[in-house]
ROPA-60202 format. One record per atom (N, C-alpha, C): x, y, z. Coordinates in steps of 0.1 Angstrom, whole numbers, plus 2048, in hexadecimal, padded with zeros to 3 digits. Atoms other than C-alpha are relative to their C-alpha. Example, Ala and Ser with C-alpha at 12.3 -4.5 7.8 and 13.67 -1.06 7.14 Angstrom:
2
8097F4800 87B7D384E 80980C800 7F77F5800 8897F5847 7F880B808 
END
This chain:
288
8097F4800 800800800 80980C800 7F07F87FC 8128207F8 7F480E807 8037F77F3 80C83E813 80580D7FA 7F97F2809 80D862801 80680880D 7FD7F47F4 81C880816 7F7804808 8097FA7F9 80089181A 7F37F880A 80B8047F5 7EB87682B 8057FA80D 7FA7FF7F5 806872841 80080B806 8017F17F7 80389684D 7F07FC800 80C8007FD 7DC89284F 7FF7EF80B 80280C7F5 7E186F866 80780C80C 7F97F37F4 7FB889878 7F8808808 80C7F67F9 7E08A287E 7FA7FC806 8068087F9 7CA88988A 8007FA806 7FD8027EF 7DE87D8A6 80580F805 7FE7F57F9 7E789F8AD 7F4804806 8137FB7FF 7C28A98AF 8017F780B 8078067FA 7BB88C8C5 80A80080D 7F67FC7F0 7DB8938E1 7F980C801 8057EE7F6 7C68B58E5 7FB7FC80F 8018017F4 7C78B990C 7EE7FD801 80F8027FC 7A38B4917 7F58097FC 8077F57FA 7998D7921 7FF8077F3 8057F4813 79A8E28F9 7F87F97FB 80B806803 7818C98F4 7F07FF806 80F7FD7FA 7678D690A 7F98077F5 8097F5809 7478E48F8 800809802 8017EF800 74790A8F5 7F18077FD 80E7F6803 7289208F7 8008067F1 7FF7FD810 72192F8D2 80080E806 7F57F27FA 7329538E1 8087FA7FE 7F2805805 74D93F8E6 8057FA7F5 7FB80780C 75192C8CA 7FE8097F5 8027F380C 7479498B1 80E807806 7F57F7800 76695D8C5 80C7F87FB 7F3807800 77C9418C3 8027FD7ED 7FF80180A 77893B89F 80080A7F7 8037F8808 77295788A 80E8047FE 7F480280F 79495D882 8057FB7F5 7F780C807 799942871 7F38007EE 80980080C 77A94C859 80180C7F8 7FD7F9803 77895D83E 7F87FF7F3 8077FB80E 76596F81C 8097FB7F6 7F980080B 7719637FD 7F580D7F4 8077F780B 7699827E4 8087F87F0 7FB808812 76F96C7BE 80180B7F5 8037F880F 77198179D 8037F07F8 80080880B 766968782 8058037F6 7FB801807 77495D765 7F880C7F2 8067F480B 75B977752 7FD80D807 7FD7F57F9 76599176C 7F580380A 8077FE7FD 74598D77F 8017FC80E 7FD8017F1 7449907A8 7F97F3809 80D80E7F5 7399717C3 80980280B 7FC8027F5 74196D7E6 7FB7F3804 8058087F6 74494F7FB 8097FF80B 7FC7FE7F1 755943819 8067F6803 7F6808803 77192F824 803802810 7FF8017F3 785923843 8107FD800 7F68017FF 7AB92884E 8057F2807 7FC8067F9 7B7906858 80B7F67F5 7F9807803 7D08EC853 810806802 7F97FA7FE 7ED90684F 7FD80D800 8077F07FF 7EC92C850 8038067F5 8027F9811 7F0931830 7F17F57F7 80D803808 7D391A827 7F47FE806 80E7F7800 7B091E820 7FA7F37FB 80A80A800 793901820 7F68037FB 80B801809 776907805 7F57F67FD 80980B80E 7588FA7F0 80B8037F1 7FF80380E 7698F47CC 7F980D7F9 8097F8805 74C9047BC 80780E805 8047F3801 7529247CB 80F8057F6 7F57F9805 77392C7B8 8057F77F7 7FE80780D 76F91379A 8028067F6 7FE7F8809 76E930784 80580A804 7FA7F27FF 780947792 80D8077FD 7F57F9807 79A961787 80A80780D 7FB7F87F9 7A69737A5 7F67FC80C 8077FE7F5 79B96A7CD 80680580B 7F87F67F5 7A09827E8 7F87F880D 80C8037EC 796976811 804807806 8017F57F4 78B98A827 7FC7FF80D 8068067F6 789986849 7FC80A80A 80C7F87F6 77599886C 80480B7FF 7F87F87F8 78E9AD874 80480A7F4 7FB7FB80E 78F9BA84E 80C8007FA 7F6801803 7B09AE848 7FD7F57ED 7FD80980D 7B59A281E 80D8007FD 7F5804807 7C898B810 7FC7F67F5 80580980A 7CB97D7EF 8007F77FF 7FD80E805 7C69597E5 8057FB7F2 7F5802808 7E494E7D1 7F97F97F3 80380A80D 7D39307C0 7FB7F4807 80880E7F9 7C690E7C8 8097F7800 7F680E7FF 7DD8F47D7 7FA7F07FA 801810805 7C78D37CE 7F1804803 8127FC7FD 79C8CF7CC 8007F27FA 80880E800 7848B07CC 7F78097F6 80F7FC804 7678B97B0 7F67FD807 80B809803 7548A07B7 7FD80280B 8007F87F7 7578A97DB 7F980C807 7F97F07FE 7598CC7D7 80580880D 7F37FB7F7 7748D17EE 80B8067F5 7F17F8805 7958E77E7 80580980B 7FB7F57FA 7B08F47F7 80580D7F9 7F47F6806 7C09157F1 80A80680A 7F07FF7F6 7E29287F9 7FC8107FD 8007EE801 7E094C805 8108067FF 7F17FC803 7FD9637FD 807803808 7F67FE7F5 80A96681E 7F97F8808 8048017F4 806954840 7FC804808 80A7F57F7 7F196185C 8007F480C 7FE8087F3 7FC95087D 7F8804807 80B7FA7F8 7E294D89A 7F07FD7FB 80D802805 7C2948886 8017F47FB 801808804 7C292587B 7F57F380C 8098087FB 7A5911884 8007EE804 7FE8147FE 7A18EA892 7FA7F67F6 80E807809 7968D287B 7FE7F380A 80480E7F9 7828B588D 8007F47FB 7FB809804 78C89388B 7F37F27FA 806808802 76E87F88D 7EF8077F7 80D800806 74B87D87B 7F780480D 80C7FE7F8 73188D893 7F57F8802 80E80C801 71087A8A0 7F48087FD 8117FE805 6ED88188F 7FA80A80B 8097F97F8 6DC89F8A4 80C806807 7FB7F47FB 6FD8AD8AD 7FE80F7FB 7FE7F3808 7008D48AE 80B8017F7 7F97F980C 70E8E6892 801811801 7FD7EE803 71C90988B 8038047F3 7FD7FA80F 71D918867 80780D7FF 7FC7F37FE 73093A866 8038007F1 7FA7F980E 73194B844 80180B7F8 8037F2806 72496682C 7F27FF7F8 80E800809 6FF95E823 7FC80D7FE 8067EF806 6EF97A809 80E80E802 7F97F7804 71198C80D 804806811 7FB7FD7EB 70F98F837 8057FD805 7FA8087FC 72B986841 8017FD80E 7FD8017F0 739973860 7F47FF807 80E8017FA 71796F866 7FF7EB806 7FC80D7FD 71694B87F 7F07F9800 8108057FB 6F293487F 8017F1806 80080E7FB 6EC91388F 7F47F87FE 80A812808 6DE8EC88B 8047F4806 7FD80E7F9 6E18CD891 8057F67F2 7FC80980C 6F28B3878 7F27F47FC 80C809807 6D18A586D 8017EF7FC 7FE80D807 6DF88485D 80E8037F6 7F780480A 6FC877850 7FD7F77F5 80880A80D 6F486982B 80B8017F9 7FA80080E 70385D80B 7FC8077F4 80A7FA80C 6FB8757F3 8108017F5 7F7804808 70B8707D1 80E7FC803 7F780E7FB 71E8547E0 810807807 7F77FE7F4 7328657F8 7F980680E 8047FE7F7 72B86D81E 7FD8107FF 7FF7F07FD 71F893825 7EF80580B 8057F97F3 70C8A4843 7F38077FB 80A7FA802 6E98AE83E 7FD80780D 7FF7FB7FA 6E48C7854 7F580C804 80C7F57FF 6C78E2863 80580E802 7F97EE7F9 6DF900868 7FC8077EE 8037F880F 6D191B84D 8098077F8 7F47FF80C 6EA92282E 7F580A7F4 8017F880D 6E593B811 80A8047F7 7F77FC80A 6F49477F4 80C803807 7F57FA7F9 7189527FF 8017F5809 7FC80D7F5 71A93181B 80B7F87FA 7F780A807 72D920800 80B7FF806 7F08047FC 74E912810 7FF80380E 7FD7FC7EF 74491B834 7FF7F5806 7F980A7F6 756908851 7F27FE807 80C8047F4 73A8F6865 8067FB80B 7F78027F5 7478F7889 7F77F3808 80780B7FA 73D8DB8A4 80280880E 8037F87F2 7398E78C9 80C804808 7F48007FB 75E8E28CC 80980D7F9 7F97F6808 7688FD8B4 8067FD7F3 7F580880C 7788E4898 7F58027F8 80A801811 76D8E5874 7FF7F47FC 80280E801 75B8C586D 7F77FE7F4 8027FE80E 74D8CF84D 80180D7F7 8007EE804 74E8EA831 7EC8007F5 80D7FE807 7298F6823 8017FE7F2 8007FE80F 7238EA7FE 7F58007FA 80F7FF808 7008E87F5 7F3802803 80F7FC7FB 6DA8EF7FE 7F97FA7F4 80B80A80C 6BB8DB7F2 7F680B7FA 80B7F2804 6A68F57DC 7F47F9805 80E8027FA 6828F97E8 7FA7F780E 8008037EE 6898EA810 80880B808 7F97F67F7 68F8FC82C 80B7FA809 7F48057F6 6B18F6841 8007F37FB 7F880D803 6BB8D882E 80B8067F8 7F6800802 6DC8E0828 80C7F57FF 7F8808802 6FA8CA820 8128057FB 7F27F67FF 7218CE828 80B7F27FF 7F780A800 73F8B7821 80680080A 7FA8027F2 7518A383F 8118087FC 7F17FF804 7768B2842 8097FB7FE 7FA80B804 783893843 8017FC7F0 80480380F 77C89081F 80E8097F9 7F67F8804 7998AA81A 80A7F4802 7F380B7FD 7B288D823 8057F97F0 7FB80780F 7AF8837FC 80A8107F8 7F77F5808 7BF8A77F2 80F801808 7F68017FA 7E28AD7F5 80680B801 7FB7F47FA 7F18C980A 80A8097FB 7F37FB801 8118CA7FC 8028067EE 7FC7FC80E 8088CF7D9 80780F802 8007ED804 8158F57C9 7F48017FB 8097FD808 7FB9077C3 7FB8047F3 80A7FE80A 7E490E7A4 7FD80C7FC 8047F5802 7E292F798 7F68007FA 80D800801 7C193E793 7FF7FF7EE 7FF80280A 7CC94376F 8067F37F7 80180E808 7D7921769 7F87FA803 80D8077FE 7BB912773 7F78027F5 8077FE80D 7A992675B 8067FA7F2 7FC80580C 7BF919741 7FA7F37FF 8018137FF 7B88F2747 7F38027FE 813806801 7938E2742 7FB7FC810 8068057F6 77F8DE760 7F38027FE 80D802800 75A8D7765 7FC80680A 8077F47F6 7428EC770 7FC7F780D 8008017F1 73A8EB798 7F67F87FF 8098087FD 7218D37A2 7F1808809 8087F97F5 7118E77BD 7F28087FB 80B7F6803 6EC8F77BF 80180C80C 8007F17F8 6F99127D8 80680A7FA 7F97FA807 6FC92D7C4 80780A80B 7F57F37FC 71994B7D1 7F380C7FE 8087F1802 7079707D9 8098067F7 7F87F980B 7149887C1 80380D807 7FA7F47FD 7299A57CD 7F980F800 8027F2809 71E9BF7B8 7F38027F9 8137FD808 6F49B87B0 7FB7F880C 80A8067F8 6DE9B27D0 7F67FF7F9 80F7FE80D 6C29BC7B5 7FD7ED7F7 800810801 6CB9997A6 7FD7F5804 8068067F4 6C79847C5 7F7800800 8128077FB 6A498D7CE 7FC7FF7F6 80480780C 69D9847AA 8017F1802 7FE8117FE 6A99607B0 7FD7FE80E 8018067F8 6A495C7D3 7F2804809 80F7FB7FB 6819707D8 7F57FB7F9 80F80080A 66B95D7C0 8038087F3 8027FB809 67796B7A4 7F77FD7F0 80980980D 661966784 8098007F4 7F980380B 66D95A762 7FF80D7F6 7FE7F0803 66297C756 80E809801 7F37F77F6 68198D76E 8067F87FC 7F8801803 695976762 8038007F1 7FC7F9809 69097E73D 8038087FC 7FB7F27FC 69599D747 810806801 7F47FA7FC 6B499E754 80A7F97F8 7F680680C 6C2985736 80080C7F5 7FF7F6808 6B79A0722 80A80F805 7FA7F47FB 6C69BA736 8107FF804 7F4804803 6E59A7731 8097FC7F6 80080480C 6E99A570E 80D8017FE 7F47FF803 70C9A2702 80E7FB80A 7FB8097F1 717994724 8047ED7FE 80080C802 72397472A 7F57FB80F 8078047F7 70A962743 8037F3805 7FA8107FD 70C94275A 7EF7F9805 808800802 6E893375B 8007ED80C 80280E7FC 6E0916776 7F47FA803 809807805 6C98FD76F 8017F6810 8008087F1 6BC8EB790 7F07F77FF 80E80C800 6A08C9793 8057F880D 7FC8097F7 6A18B97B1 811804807 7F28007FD 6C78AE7B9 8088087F0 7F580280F 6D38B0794 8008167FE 8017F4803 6DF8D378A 80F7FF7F0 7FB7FF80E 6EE8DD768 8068127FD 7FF7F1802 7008FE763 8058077EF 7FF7F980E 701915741 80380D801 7FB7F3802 715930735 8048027F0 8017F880B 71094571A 80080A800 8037F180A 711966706 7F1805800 80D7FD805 6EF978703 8018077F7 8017F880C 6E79826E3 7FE810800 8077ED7FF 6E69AA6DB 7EF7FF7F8 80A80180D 6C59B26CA 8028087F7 
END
């Protein structure tokens, strides 16, 4: 059996995790565990590959230069800056390694930031434990809600955390804390048309990416072929709240031929959602 590097540093971590003295493993009130964490979180602001704005949300752990995502949120992207409470930015260099199928990815910030690096937790949580979500739903950031891990399921044949903590647009990639303060999943998807059924990948699941790659620049990535995101959580958009309550207030098919028209000559990204299955389209809109 051959044993890579990197899953020898992730067995490492998880005996280091598990010599933690006792008294770091007590549960924390959610004051405390919102103070103890929130450094470690942070805004991803994206510019797309067709120059257009998204935010989602990410978590400092593993080293202090890297950053724990959804995939999706920075599949297309050109340039990602994080920002975190205290308003400190810093750019993200590029992507060290990502699961699609997953949608996990790491990335490498362009400097180190000692002090803020969050725990990741070692084991699978039990069914009706609490949960903590901290992210940027609708663009608010650092905003924290809470849940209970609903059920652990197989959905498209891997394990992931259905969960009742409420997620919106912008949640993408946010750390789901456990009572202990460790990141024990990152947010990647929401069921259209239910309420608080959310769903977040275990972090353990990161043990298939490898740490040590060099990273990915944002522009080589764009060079290569990759397939569009899986995800039906879409990203808020920076720079059109007007947009949003179009898609997330009931918008009618009216409003949205509206705003294809009012985009004519644009390139557009168009997602197509039934159930689980989702399908994404991007195109040009005709001038008239």
């Amino acid at each position: 059996m051959t044993v890579r590097l990197h899953q020898i540093f992730w067995l490492g971590l998880c005996l280091l995790n598990a010599c933690a003295p006792a008294g770091l493993q007590a549960a924390l009130t959610p004051e405390k565990l919102y103070q103890k964490v929130l450094p470690s979180v942070m805004t991803l602001e994206v510019k797309s590959q067709s120059g257009e704005k998204f935010i989602g949300s990410a978590v400092l752990a593993l080293a202090d230069d890297v950053v724990l995502t959804a995939w999706h949120v920075v599949a297309d992207a050109r340039s990602v800056c994080a920002v975190f409470a205290d308003g400190q930015r810093v750019n993200v260099i590029g992507c060290i390694d990502h699961d699609g199928g997953r949608d996990l990815a790491l990335l490498k910030l362009e400097e180190r930031l000692p002090h803020r690096r969050a725990a990741l937790g070692r084991e699978l949580p039990a069914v009706a434990a609490r949960a903590y979500v901290i992210g940027a739903p609708k663009g608010y950031d650092f905003s924290i809600t809470d849940g209970l891990i609903s059920q652990i399921r197989s959905v498209k044949g891997f394990l992931q955390y259905q969960m009742s903590c409420p997620i919106s647009p912008g949640n993408s990639g946010s750390p789901v804390f456990n009572q202990r303060g460790e990141v024990i999943g990152i947010a990647s998807w929401t069921k259209a048309g239910a309420q608080n059924l959310s769903f977040a990948i275990p972090t353990r699941d990161f043990i298939r990416l490898n740490v040590f790659e060099q990273p990915t620049t944002w522009a080589q990535l764009a060079a290569s072929p990759r397939p569009a995101p899986r995800t039906s959580l879409m990203e808020s958009r920076l720079s059109n709240d007007k947009v949003l309550e179009e898609k997330t207030d009931g918008g009618s098919f009216a409003a949205f031929k509206k705003r294809l028209s009012d985009s004519a000559g644009k390139s557009v990204t168009v997602v197509f959602q039934e159930e689980e299955r989702t399908n994404t389209f991007t195109f040009t809109v005709k001038q008239k």
